[in-house]
N, C-alpha and C positions, 0 to 999 in steps of 0.2 A: 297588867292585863294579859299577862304571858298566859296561853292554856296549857294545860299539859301534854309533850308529846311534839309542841313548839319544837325543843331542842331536838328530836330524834328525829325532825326533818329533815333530808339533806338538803333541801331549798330555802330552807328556815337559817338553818345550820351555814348556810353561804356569808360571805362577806356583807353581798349585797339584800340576802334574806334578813340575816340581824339588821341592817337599817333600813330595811321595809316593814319590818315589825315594833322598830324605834319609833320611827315616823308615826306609824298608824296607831300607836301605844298612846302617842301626843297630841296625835286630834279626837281618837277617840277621847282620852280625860278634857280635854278641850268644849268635848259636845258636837265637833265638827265632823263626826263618823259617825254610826250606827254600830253597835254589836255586830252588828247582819251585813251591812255594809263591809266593816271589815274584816268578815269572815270569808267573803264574794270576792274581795281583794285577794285574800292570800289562795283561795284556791285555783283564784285564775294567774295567780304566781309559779304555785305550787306544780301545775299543771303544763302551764308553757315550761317551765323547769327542767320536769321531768321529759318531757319531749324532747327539748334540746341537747339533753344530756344521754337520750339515748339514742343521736345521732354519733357518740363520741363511740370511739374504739373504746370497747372492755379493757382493755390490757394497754397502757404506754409504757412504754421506755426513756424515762428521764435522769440528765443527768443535773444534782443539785450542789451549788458550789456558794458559801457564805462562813457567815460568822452564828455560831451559837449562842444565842442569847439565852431562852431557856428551856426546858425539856422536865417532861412528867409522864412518870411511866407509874401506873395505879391500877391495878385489876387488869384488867383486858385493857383497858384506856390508854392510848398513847396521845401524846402533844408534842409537838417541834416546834420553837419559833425561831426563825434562822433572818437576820437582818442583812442588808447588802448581799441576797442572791441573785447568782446570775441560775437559771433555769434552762437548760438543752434541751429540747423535744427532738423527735425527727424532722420537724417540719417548720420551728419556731425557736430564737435565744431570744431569752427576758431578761435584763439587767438590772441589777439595785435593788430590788425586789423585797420588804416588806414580806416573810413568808411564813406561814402555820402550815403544819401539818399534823391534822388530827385523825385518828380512826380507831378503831376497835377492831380487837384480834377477838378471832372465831374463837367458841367456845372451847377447851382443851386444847389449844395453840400453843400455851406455856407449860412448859412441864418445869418441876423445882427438882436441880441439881442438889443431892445431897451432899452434906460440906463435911 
């Protein structure tokens, strides 16, 4: 029931987005959503989301300290998954941490060294 565009959400794209769209994936095949209904869902998701996230400063400064489990570097595509992080903010330490880091580098960001 994924639409397209699902993944390019970064609300979607969250922890907590992927098992909001799990869930409502399972009541919709269920019969216990509506198409419409869970459209109304994710954009009142979608929506508090973005709101909240454009309370956060643009720019952090974090420091990440773990073990590498695994990493995929594909086009622009980057992914990190780092197990047992501890996480520095300014303002907050995370510990033990379960961690991804994914993002996409801007268009013309990599340049190919010739060998």
């Amino acid at each position: 029931m994924v639409e397209q565009g699902d993944k390019c959400s970064p609300a979607r794209g969250s922890m907590l987005g992927e098992c909001l769209v799990e869930v409502l994936d399972g009541m919709e095949e269920q019969a216990e959503m509506s198409p419409e209904k869970r459209k109304k869902v994710l954009l009142a998701f979608e929506t508090a989301f973005a709101e909240e996230m454009s309370k956060l400063p643009r720019f952090w400064r974090i420091s990440v300290k773990g073990t590498m489990q695994r990493f995929h570097l594909a086009g622009q595509e980057r992914l990190f998954d780092v197990s047992e992080a501890t996480v520095q903010t300014p303002i907050a330490t995370f510990n033990s941490l379960p961690l991804r880091i994914k993002g996409e580098l801007e268009p013309g960001a990599v340049k190919r060294r010739r060998t």
